[in-house]
C-alpha positions as a printed Julia matrix, in Angstrom:
101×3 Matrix{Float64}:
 156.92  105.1   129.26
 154.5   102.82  130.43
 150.79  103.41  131.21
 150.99  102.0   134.92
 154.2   104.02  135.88
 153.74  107.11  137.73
 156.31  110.21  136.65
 157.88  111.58  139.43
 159.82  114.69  139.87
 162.75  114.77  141.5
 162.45  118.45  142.42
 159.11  117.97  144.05
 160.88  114.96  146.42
 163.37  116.93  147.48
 161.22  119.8   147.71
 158.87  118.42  150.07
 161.28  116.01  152.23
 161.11  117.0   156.19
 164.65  117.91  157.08
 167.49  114.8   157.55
 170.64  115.1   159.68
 173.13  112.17  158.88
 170.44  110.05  156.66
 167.62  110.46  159.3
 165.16  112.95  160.05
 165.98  115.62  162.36
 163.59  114.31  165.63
 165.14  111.23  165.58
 168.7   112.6   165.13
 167.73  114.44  168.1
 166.32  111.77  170.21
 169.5   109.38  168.84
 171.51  112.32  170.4
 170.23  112.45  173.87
 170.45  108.63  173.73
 174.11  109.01  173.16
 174.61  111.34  176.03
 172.63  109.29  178.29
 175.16  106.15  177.36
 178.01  108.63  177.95
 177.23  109.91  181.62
 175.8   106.4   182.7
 178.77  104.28  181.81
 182.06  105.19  183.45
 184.67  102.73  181.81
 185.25  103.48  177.9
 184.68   99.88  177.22
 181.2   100.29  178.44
 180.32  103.89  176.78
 181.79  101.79  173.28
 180.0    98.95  173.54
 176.53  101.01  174.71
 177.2   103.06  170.91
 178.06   99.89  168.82
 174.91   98.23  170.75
 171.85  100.65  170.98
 173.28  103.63  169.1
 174.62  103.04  165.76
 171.62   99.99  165.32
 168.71  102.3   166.18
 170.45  105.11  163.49
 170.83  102.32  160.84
 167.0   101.17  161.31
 165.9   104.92  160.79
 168.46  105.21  158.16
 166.45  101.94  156.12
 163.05  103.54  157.37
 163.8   106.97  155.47
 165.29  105.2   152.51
 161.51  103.55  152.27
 159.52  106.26  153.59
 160.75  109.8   154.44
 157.95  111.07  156.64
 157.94  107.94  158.34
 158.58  109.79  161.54
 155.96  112.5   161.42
 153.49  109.4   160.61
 154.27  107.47  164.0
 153.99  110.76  165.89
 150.45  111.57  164.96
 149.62  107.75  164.46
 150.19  107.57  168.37
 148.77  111.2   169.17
 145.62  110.9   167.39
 144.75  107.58  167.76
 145.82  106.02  170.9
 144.65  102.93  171.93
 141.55  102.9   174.19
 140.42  100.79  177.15
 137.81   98.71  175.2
 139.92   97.73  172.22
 140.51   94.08  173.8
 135.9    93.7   173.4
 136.29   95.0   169.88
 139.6    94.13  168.45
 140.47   97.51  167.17
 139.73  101.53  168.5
 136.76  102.14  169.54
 135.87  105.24  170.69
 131.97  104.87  171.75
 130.71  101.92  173.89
């Protein structure tokens, strides 16, 4: 093994991954969901409630799909990305979050 490579156990990874429903994790699954039933009550013809799923649907579940492939926390790291630090009122003056004048 080499010196720069990192050993990683496979048990630990799976011990530690938040939980996934269909590939994704299980907040987005959700949200995915309501999405879904949103497309179904809106659109009346089944033309329209297909084309809404091949459209938003099944293209938002693939890019969270590729996102939890890279990273698998990815969604609990937007979450408190845009709880914790959301952007203020000054950031156009400074060019980044600024939280005292």
């Amino acid at each position: 093994m080499d010196e720069d490579q990192i050993d990683i156990d496979p048990l630990f990874i799976g011990m530690t991954r938040p939980p996934i429903v269909l590939g994704v994790p299980m907040e987005f699954f959700g949200i995915n969901f309501i999405l879904f039933g949103i497309g179904m009550i809106a659109f009346l013809s089944l033309t329209g409630k297909l084309l809404f799923i091949l459209c938003v649907c099944v293209p938002l579940h693939i890019a969270a799909y590729i996102a939890t492939e890279k990273e698998p926390h990815w969604m609990k790291i937007y979450v408190t990305k845009f709880t914790k630090c959301a952007p203020i009122r000054n950031r156009v003056h400074w060019k980044s979050n600024s939280y005292k004048p």
